[in-house]
C-alpha positions, -999 to +999 in steps of 0.1 A: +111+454-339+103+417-340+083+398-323+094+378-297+066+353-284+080+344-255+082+380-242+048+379-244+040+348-219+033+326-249+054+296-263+071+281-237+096+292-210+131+276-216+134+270-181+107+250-177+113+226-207+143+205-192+111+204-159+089+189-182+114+169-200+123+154-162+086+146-155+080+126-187+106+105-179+099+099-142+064+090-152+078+063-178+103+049-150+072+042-125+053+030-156+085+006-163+088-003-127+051-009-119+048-030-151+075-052-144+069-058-106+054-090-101+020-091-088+015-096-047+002-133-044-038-134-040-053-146-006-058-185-011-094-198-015-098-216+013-080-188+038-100-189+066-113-157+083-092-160+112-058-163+084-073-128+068-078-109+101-042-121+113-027-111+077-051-077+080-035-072+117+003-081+109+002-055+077-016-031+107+010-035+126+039-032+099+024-001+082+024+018+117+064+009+122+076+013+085+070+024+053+056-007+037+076-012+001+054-019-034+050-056-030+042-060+009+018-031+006+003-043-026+003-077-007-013-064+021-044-047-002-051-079-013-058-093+018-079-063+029-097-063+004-106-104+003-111-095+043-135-068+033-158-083+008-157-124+025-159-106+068-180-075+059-201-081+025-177-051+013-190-027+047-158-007+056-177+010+082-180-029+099-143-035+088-133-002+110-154-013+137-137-048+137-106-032+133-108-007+160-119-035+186-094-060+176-064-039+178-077-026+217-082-064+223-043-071+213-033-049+234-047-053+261-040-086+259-004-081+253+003-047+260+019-040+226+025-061+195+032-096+203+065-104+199+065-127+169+042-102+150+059-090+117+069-055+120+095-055+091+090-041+051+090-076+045+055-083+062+041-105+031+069-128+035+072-127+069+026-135+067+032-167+048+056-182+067+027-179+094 
């Protein structure tokens, strides 16, 4: 009788090879893809605080109506994270905090999102138009 090392639960399952095959290319497509995607523009220097909170807010208010695609979320990161480190001296706790009270203030004020507040995918253009 010969040995068969498969039958065994060594070597690998036939079935799964065409799996992995599938994975290792799907990891080299978002590889390709995230490589050639253009990175999200940087906060400007002089943005004031006020331009980061509204950018922070309008990327808020985006992210709760849509699925935010690569560039407007990786737009919006950027701006957090300028927001964080030049509002909060990098505190998220005091960036939640802000956050939190902001947001209740908004709507309170308006009730919901003001009308010209970008809801869209397209938030980052949509910001610097502002």
């Amino acid at each position: 009788m010969t040995s068969n090392p498969r039958a065994h639960g060594t070597g690998s399952h036939p079935s799964r090879d065409p799996w992995r095959a599938g994975c290792a290319i799907s990891a080299l497509a978002l590889a390709a893809l995230a490589a050639s995607a253009e990175p999200a523009p940087a906060p400007p220097p002089g943005a004031s605080m006020e331009d980061l909170q509204g950018v922070y807010l309008a990327c808020d208010r985006a992210a709760t109506r849509t699925v935010l695609d690569v560039a407007a979320a990786t737009f919006c990161s950027r701006y957090a994270e300028e927001l964080l480190q030049r509002g909060f001296a990098g505190d998220f706790d005091m960036l939640l905090r802000w956050w939190r009270e902001a947001k209740e203030a908004a709507q309170a004020r308006y009730g919901a999102a003001p009308a010209n507040a970008p809801t869209g995918p397209d938030v980052a253009a949509q910001a610097l138009r502002r």
